[in-house]
C-alpha positions in Angstrom: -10.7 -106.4 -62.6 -13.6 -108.8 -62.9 -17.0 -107.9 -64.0 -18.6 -108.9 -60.6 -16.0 -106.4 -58.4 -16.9 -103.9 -61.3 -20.7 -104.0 -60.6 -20.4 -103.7 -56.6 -18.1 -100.4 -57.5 -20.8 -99.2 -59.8 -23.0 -98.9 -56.4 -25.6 -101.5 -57.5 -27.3 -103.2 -55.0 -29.4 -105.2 -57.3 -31.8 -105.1 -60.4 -35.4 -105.4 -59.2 -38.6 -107.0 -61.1 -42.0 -105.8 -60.4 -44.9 -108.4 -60.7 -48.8 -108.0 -60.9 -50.2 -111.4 -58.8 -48.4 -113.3 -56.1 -48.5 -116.5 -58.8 -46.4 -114.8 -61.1 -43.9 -113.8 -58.4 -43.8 -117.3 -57.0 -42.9 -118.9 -60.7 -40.4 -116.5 -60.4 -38.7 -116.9 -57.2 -38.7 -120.9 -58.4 -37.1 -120.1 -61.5 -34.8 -117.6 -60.4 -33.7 -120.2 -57.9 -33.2 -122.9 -60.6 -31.5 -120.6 -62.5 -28.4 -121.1 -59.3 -29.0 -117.4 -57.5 -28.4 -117.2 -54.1 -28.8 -114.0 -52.9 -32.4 -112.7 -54.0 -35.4 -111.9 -52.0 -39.0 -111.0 -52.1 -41.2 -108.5 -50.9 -44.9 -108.8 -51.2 -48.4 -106.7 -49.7 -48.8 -109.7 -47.7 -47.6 -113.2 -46.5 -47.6 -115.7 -49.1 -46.5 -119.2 -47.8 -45.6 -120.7 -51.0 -42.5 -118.3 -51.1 -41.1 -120.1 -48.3 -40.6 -123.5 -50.8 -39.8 -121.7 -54.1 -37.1 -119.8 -52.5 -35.9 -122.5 -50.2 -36.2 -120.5 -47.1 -36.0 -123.6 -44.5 -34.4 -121.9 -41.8 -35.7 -123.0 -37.9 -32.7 -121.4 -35.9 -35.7 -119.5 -34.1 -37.3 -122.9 -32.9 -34.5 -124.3 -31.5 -33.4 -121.2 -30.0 -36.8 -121.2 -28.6 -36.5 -124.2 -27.5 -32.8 -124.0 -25.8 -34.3 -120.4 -23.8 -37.1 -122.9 -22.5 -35.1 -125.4 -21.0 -32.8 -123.0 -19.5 -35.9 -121.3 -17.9 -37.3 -124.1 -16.4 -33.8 -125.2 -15.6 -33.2 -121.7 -13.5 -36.5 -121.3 -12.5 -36.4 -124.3 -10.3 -32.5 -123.9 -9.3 -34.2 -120.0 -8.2 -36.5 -121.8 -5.9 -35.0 -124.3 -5.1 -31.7 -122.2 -4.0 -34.2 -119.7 -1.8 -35.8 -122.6 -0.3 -33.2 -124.6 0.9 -30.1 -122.0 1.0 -31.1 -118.6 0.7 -34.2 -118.7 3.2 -35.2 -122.2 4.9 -38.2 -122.2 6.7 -39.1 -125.7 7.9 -43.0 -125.4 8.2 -44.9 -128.1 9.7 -42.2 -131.0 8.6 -42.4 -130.3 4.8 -39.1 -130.8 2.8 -37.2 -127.8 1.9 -36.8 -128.8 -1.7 -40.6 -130.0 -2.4 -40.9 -130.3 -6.4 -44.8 -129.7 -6.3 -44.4 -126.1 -4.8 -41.9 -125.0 -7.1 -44.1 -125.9 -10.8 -45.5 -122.8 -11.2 -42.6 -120.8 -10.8 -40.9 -123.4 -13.2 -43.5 -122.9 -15.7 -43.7 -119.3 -15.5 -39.6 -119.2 -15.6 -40.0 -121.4 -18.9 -42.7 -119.5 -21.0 -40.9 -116.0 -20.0 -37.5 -117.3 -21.7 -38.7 -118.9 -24.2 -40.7 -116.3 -25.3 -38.2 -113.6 -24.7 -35.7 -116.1 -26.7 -38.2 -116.8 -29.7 -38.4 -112.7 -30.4 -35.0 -111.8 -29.8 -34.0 -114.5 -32.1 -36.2 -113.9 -34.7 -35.9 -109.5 -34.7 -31.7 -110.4 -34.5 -32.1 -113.1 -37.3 -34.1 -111.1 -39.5 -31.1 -108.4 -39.6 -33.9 -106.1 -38.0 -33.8 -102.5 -37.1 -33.7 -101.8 -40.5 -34.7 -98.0 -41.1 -32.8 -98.0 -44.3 -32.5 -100.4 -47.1 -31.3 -99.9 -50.6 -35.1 -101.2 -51.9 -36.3 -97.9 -50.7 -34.7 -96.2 -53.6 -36.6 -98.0 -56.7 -39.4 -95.5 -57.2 -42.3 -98.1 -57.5 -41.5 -100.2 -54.8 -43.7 -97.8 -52.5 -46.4 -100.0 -54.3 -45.1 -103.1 -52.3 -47.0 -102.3 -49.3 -50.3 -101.9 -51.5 -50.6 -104.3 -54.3 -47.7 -105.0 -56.5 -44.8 -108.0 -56.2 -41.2 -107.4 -56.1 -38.3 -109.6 -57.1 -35.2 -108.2 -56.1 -31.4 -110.0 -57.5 -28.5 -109.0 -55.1 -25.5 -108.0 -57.3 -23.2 -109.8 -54.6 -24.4 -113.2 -56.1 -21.4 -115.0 -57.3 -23.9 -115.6 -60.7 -24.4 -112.4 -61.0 -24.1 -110.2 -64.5 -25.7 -107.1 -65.0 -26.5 -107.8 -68.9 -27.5 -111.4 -68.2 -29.3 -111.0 -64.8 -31.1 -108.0 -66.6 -32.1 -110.4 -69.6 -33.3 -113.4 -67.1 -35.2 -111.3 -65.3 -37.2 -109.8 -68.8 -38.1 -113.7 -69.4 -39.8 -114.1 -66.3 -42.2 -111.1 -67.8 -42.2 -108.6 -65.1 -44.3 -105.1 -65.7 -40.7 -103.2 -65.1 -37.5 -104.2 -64.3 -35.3 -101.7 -62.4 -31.8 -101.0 -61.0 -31.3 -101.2 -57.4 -29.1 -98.3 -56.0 -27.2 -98.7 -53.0 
């Protein structure tokens, strides 16, 4: 049996660094992504945008998503109004076409912003792997401090690079206050 299947029977998630300022965890998410791991993430008080780069987050699934939700609002918004003007309920007042484009750009817009919007935030809570009430984070002790004032680094042990003795000793030369295993 290979070490890696070993580790995942062990019921290790991951093994977790803690970090005092957003620099430090930042130099660490760029190192720990030179170093070729995959599956890590970060979990900090607040946003820091320089996270996005040094873990080469560069995913825009939600934009386009966004973008497709739009087009197919304002696509079935005006096939909505157009259908009920022309099919559905045709009232020829005083000579004007039953399909008249100028009548129908509100209800396109609105059709649009609704979809889209809708589209952007389903897209993003689904993508984010969100509900969430339970993650295996919640078990390191100190990582209630993540939501206050302290930096976490957290090494999946389903990386294909991962090694407990190894991971353990790259993650002590990144100089964290504590390292600590990750239960699942």
């Amino acid at each position: 049996m290979s070490g890696h299947t070993q580790q995942l029977e062990d019921g290790l998630y991951g093994l977790m660094a803690e970090f005092e300022t957003p620099g430090q965890l930042v130099a660490a998410a760029r190192k720990t992504r030179e170093a070729g791991f995959k599956k890590f993430d970060a979990y900090t008080p607040y946003p820091i945008h320089e996270l996005d780069d040094a873990m080469d987050l560069h995913d825009n699934r939600v934009s386009l998503f966004t973008l497709i939700g739009g087009i197919l609002g304002c696509i079935g918004g005006f096939s909505l109004a157009s259908w009920i003007s022309a099919f559905a309920l045709p009232l020829n007042i005083g000579g004007r076409p039953l399909i008249s484009t100028p009548m129908f750009i509100p209800v396109t817009f609105e059709c649009t912003i609704l979809v889209g919007g809708l589209t952007a935030a389903i897209s993003m809570i689904l993508l984010n792997g969100l509900p969430t009430p339970y993650h295996p984070v919640f078990n390191v002790e100190r990582f209630v401090n993540a939501s206050r004032s302290k930096f976490f680094l957290c090494i999946e042990s389903e990386d294909p690079k991962f090694d407990r003795a190894a991971t353990e000793g790259f993650l002590e030369s990144l100089h964290p206050e504590e390292i600590a295993e990750v239960a699942r």
